[in-house]
C-alpha positions as CSV (number, residue, x, y, z in Angstrom):
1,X,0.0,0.0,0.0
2,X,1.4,3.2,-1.0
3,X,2.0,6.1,1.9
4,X,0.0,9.3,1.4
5,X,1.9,12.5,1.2
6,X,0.0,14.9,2.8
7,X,0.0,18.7,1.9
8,X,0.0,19.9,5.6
9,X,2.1,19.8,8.8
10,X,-0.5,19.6,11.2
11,X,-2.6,16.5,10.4
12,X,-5.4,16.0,13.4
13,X,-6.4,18.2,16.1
14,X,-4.5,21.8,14.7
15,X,-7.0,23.6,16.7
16,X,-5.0,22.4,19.9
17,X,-1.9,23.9,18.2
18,X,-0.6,27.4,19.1
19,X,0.8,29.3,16.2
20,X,3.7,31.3,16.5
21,X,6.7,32.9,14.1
22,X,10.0,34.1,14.1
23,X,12.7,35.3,12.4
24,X,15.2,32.1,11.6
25,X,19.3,32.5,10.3
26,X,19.2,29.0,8.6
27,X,17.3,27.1,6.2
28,X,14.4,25.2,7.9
29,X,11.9,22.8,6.1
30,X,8.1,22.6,7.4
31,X,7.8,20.2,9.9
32,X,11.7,20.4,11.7
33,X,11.5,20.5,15.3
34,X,12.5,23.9,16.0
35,X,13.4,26.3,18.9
36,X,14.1,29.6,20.6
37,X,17.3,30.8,20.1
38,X,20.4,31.6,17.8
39,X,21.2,35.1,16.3
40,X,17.2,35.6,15.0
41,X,14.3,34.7,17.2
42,X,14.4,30.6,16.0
43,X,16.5,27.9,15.1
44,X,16.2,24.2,14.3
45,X,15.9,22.1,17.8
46,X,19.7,21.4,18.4
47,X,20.0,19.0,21.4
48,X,19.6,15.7,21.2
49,X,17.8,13.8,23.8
50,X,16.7,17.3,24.9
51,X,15.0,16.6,28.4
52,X,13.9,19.9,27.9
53,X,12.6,20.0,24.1
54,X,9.4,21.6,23.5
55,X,7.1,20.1,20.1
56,X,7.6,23.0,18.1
57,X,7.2,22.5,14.4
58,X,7.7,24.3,11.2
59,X,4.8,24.8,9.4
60,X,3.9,25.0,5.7
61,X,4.6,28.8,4.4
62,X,1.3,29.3,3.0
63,X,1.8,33.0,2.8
64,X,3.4,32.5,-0.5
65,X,1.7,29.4,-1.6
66,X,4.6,27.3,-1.2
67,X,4.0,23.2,-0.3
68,X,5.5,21.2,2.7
69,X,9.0,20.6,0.7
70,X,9.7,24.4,0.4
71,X,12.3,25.3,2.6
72,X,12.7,28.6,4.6
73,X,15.5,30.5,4.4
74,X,17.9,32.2,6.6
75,X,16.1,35.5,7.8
76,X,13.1,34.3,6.6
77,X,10.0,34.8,9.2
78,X,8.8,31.0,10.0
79,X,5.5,30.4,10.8
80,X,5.8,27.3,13.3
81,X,3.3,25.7,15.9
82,X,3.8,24.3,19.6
83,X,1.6,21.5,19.7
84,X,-0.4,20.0,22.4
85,X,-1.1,16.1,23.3
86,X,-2.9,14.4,20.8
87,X,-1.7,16.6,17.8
88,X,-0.6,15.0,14.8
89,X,2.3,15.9,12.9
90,X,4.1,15.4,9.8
91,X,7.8,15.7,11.0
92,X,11.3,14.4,10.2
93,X,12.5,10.8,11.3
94,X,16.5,11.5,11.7
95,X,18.7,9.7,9.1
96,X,19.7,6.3,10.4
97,X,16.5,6.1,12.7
98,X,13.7,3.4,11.8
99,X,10.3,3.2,14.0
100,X,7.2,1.3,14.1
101,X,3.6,2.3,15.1
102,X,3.7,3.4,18.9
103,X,8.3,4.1,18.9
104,X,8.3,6.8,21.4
105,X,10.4,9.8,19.5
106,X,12.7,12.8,21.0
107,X,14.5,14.9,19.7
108,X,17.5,14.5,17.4
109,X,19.6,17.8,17.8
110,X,19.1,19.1,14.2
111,X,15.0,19.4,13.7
112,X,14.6,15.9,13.1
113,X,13.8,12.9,15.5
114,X,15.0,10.0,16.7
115,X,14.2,6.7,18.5
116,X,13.5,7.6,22.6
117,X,16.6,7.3,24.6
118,X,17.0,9.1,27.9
119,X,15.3,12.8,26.4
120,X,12.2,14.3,26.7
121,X,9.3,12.3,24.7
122,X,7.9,14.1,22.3
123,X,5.4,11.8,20.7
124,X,4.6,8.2,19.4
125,X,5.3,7.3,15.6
126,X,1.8,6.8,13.7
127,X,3.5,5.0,10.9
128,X,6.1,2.6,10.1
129,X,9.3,4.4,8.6
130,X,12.8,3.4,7.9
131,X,15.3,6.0,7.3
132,X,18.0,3.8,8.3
133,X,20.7,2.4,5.1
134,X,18.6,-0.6,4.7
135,X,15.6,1.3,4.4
136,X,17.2,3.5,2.1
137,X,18.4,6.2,4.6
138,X,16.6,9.2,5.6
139,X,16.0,11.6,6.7
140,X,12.2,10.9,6.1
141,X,9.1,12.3,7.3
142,X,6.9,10.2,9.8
143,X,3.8,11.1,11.6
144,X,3.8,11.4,14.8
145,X,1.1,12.3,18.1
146,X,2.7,14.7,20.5
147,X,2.4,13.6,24.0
């Protein structure tokens, strides 16, 4: 069965999503973990295993039409979301990484996510994804919940 590719970030429940921007100095693609910080007002979530990460996620810059593989670029204002439990979300399995439905995810140190080690928990994978070199490496987006 072929995955769908949706055309959104936010997949279930986005009216229990906050939406925020900021200004960013690097390139950041809809649906990177991101955070406060850096020379501008965001950057991409840079700590892995971040017991202290917060489910912040890109979203889609729909100001200018663009889809979910458009990148942002540096200086650009990002329009990104903190999302509460239940949320789903179109994010970035980190290259390397493979999950199954219910992998508890955290956060990888450069937007994307990774297996749960010793972090905060983010969310549960929705979907089965291998972005590891036998599944043809990554990174790849997943869907998660947030917790």
């Amino acid at each position: 069965m072929a995955k769908s590719n949706p055309s959104r970030i936010l997949l279930k429940a986005e009216d229990h999503a906050i939406s925020l921007e900021g200004r960013t100095d690097a390139a950041v693609t809809p649906g990177e973990l991101v955070e406060f910080g850096g020379g501008n007002d965001i950057q991409l979530q840079s700590t892995a295993a971040d017991a202290e990460a917060a489910p912040y996620f890109a979203l889609t810059k729909f100001y200018d039409g663009s889809d979910i593989d458009t990148d942002y670029a540096s200086g650009d204002t990002v329009q990104f979301a903190l999302c509460q439990p239940g949320v789903e979300v179109y994010a970035w399995l980190e290259d390397g990484e493979s999950v199954s439905i219910g992998t508890s995810v955290e956060a990888a140190g450069n937007g994307g996510l990774q297996t749960y080690s010793t972090g905060r928990i983010l969310g549960k994978a929705m979907e089965a994804v291998d972005a590891s070199s036998s599944g043809g490496g990554g990174p790849k987006r997943v869907k998660i919940r947030v917790l």
